[in-house]
C-alpha positions in Angstrom: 48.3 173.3 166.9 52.0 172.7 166.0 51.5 169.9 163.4 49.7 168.6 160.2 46.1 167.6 161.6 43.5 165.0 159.8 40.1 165.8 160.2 37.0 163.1 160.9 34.6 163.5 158.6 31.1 161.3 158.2 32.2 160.4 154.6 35.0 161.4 152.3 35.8 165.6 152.2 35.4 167.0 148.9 37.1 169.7 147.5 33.5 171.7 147.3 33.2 170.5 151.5 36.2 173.1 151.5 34.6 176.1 150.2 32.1 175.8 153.3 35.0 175.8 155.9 35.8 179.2 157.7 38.4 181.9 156.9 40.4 181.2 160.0 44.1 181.5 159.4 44.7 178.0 159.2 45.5 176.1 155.6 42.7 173.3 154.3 44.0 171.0 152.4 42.4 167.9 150.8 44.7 164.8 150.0 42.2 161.7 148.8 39.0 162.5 150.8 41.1 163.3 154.0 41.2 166.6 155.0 44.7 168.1 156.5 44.6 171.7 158.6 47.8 173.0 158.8 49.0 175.9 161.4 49.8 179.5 160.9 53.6 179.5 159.0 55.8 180.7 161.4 57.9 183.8 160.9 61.3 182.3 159.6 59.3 180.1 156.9 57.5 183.4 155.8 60.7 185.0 155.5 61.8 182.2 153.1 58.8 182.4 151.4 58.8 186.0 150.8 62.4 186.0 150.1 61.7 183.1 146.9 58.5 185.3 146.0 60.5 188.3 145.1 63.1 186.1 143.9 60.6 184.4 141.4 58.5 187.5 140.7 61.8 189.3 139.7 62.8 186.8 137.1 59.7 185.8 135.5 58.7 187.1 132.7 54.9 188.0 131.1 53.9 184.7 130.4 53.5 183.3 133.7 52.2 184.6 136.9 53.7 184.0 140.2 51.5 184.3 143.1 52.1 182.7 146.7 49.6 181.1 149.4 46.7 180.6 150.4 45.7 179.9 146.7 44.0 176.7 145.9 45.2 174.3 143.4 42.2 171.5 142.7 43.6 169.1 141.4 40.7 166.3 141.7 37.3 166.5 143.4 39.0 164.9 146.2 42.8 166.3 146.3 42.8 170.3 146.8 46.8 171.7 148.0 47.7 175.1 148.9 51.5 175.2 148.2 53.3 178.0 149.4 54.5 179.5 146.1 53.2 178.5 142.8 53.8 179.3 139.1 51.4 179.3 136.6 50.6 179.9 132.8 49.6 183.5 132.7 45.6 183.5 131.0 42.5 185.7 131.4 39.5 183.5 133.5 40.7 182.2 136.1 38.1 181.2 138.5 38.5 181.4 142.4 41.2 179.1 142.1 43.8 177.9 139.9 42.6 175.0 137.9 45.3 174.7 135.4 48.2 172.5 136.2 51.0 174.8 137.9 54.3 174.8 136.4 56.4 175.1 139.5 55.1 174.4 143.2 57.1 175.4 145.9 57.4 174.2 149.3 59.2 175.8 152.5 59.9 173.4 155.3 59.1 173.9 158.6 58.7 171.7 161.2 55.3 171.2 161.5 54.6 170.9 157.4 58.2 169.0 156.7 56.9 165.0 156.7 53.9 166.5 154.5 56.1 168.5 152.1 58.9 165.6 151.4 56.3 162.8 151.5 52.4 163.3 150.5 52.4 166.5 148.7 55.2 165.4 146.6 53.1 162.2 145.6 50.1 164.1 144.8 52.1 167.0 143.2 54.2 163.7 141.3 50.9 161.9 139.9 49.5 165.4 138.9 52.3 166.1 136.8 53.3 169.2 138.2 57.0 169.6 135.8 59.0 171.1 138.8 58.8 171.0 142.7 61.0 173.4 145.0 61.7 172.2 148.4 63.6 175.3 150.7 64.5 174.0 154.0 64.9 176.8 156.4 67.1 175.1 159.0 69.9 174.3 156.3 69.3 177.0 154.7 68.8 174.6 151.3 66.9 174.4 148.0 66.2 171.0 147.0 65.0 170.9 142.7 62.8 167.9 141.7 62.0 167.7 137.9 59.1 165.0 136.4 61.2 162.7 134.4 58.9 160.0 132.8 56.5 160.6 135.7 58.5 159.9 138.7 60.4 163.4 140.6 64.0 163.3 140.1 67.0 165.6 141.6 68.5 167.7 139.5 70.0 170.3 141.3 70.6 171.0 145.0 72.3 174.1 146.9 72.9 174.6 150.1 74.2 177.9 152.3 76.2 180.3 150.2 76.2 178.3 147.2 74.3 179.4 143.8 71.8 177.1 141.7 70.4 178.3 138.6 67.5 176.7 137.5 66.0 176.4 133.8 62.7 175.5 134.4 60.2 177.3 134.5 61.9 180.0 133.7 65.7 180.6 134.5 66.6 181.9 137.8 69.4 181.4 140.2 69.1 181.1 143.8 71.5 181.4 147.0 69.7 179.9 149.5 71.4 182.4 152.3 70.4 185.4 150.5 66.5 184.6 150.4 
């Protein structure tokens, strides 16, 4: 499986059909009662996504946590996303999942997740009101920032190769996307 995959189902998937699904390596998402499997990353994407983990761990301070996929975000009963990196408020009691609003979701591109990334998940991640959504394209190398200005995703920064972007929000943090 190279691609995003939708699922038949007999009715609508719920986010609580998901917990019943196997542990097999592949990512279960849930976007309006349609469920989307999702390949293995391969390795360049993981090497992004490690790269912006340490990046993001390094500059974050104690009142967030930082913690990267597979970790559920429900957002309704019937849209569930696993982004690759996300950022949330650090609290005691979190449950199997994180079901407070993330600060920051990021996304690396790679071919098979791309159209999803740039088009669906940024809707859902949009009417959520998720503040901030990282898009790192590996082929460039690039890191696209979208902030939530009055509930829509607008640029407001972009770097690309050797250039630096420093970021506010969540926290401040520059990134080169060469050196991740």
């Amino acid at each position: 499986m190279s691609t995003v995959t939708a699922m038949p189902h007999t009715r609508p998937w719920t986010a609580d059909d998901l917990d019943e699904l196997p542990d097999d390596g592949l990512r279960y998402e849930l976007v309006d009662g349609v469920l989307l499997v999702s390949p293995s990353p391969v390795f360049g994407h993981q090497v992004a996504l490690t790269g912006l983990l340490a990046l993001l761990l390094a500059e974050a301070g104690t009142d967030v946590r930082v913690l990267p996929a597979p970790l559920d975000i429900r957002f309704t009963p019937t849209r569930q996303l696993q982004p690759d990196i996300v950022v949330v408020p650090r609290r005691e009691g979190y449950g199997p999942r994180a079901d407070e609003l993330p600060l920051l979701v990021v996304e690396v591109l790679s071919p098979s997740t791309r159209a999803t990334d740039l088009t669906l998940k940024r809707h859902v991640f949009e009417q959520a009101g998720v503040p901030s959504y990282w898009l790192f394209d590996t082929e460039v190398p690039s890191l696209t920032v979208l902030e939530l200005q009055d509930g829509a995703y607008v640029e407001v920064g972009r770097a690309e190769g050797a250039a630096a972007l420093t970021v506010a929000r969540p926290f401040e943090v520059t990134v080169v996307p060469t050196e991740v």
